[in-house]
NUKOL-207710 format. One record per residue: x, y, z of N, C-alpha, C, CB in turn. Coordinates in pm, whole numbers, plus 50000, padded with zeros to 5 digits. Glycine has a CB too. Example, Ala and Ser with C-alpha at 12.3 -4.5 7.8 and 13.67 -1.06 7.14 Angstrom:
<atoms>
513194943150780512304955050780513204967050780511314955350905 512854977550708513674989450714512905000350787514084994050572 
</atoms>
This chain:
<atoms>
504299135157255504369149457280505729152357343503199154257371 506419162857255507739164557324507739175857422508859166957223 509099180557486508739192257558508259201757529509379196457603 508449207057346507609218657337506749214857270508079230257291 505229219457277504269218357188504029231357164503159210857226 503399229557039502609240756971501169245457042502299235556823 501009259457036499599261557090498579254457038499199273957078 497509255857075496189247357016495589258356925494949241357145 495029253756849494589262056740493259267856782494499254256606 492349276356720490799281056742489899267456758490199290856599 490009261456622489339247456629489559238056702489409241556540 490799236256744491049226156833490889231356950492249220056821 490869243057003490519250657144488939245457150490729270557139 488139252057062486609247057048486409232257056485999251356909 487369224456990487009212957034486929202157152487359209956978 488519214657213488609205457331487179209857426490259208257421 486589223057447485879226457510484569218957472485989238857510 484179217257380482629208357344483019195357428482239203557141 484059189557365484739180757437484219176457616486149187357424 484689189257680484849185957785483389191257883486239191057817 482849200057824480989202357835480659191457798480089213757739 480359181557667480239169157666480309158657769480889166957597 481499156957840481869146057906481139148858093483779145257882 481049160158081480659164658176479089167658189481429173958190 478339166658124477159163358049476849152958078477169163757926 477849139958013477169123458026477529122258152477799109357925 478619125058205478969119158372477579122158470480529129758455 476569136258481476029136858545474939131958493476149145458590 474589127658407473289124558360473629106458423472979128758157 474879098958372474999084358459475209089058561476049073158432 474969095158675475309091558830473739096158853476819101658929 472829106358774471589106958826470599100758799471239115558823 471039093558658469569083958642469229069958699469369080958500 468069068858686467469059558759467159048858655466279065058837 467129055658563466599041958412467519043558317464899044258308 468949032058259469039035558172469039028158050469719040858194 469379028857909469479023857828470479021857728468789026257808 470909019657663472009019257531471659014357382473169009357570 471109025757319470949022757193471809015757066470679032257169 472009003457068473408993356966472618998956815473408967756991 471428994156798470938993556667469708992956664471368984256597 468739000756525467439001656532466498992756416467229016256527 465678981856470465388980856344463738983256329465928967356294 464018983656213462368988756138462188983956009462109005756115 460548985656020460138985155842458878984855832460628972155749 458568986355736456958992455708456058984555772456428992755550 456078967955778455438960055815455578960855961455668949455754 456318959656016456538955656176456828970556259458078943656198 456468972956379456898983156496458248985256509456468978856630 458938997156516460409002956517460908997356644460529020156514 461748993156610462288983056786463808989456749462208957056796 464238989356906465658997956974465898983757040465439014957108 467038981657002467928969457045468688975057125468728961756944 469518971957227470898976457344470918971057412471118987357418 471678976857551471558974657662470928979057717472168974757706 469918974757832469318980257961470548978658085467788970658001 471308990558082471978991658202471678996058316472758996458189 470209003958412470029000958501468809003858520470769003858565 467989001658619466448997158614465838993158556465759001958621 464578989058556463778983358499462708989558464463578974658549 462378987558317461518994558243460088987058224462208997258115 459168988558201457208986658187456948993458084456068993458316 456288985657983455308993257877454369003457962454248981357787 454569017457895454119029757926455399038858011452729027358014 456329029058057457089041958083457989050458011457709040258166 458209065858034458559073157970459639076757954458089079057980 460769076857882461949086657841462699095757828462069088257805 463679098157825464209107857765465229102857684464589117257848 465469106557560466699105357471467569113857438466469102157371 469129106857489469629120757473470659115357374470219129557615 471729122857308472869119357189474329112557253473329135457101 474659114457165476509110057250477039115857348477809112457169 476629128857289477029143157376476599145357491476629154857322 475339142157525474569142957664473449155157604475749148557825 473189155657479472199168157488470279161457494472589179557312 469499165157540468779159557509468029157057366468349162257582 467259153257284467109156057161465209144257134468939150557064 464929141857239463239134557257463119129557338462629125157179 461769123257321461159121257464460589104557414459679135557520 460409092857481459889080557414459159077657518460839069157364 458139065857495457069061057572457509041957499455169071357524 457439034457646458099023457608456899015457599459239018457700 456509011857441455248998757420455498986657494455098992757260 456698979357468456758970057551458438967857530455658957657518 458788957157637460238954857664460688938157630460508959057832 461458935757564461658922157578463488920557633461218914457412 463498906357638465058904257672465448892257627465428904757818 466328889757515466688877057450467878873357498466728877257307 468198855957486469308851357486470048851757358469198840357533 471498861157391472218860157235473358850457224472908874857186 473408845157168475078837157175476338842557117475098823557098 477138846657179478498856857185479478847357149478918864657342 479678837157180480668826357115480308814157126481948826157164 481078800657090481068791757120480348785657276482148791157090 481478795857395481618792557533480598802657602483198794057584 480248812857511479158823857586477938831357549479758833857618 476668834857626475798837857620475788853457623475248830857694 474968860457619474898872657642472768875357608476288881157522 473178887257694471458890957674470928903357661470668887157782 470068905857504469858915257465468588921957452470338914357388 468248936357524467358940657544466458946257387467798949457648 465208944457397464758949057302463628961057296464458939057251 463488972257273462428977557345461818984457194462898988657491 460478982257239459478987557093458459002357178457948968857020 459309009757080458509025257146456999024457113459139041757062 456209032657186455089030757148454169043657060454569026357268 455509051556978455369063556880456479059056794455559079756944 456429064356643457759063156577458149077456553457759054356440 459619071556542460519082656520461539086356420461089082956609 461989093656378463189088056264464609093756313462879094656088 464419102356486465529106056534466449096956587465289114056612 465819082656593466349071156681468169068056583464839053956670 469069068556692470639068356594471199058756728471799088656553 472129049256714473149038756750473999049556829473989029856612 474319050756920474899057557083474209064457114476139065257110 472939071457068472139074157195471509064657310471149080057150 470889074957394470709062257487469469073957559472449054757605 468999062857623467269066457680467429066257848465849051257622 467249076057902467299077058022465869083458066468519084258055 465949076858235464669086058334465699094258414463429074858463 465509107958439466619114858566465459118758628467929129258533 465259114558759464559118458891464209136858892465769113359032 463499137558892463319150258938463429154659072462289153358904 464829163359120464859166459213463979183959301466139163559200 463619178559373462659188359458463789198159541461519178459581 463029213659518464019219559586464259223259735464079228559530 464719223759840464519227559977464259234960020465049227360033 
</atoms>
């Protein structure tokens, strides 16, 4: 970018603003939740239960507890109930391990998409 730039256009004005409602969206939703998750990949099929592969980045989850799913964006977009939770050893290279959460909802869905992510946010009480 040199010293002069060009104005921003309509679209790119709109974008920066989704943009920045967006980011400001996910920031408060990670500093308030208490449960979270990271949706990598979903798999399914007629025979077997729809399982959500990711990360469990913070707390700890129990078959029956409940959800929220929200998009990239931070909007919310469902609600899940967790059948059960597993946690595998993956092998990342030669020299390293890694460990991957597996969680099987206990409803199906077909909204389930790779960067959403499943959070609990505390309900705060008012004074």
């Amino acid at each position: 970018m040199g010293l002069f730039r060009k104005p921003l256009t309509t679209e790119e004005s709109e974008r920066q603003a989704r943009y920045e409602a967006s980011k400001s969206r996910l920031m408060e939703l990670h500093t308030k939740a208490s449960l979270l998750f990271y949706i990598d990949e979903i798999q399914s099929s007629d025979t077997a239960p729809q399982i959500l592969v990711g990360e469990q980045v913070r707390g700890e989850f129990h078959p029956g507890t409940t959800l929220d799913i929200y998009d990239c964006e931070g909007l919310p977009v469902g609600h899940m109930t967790v059948g059960s939770m597993e946690e595998r050893e993956v092998k990342l290279s030669v020299f390293e391990k890694g460990i991957r959460s597996y969680c099987t909802p206990e409803e199906v869905w077909d909204g389930y998409a790779p960067g959403q992510f499943l959070a609990v946010i505390p309900h705060t009480s008012p004074v």
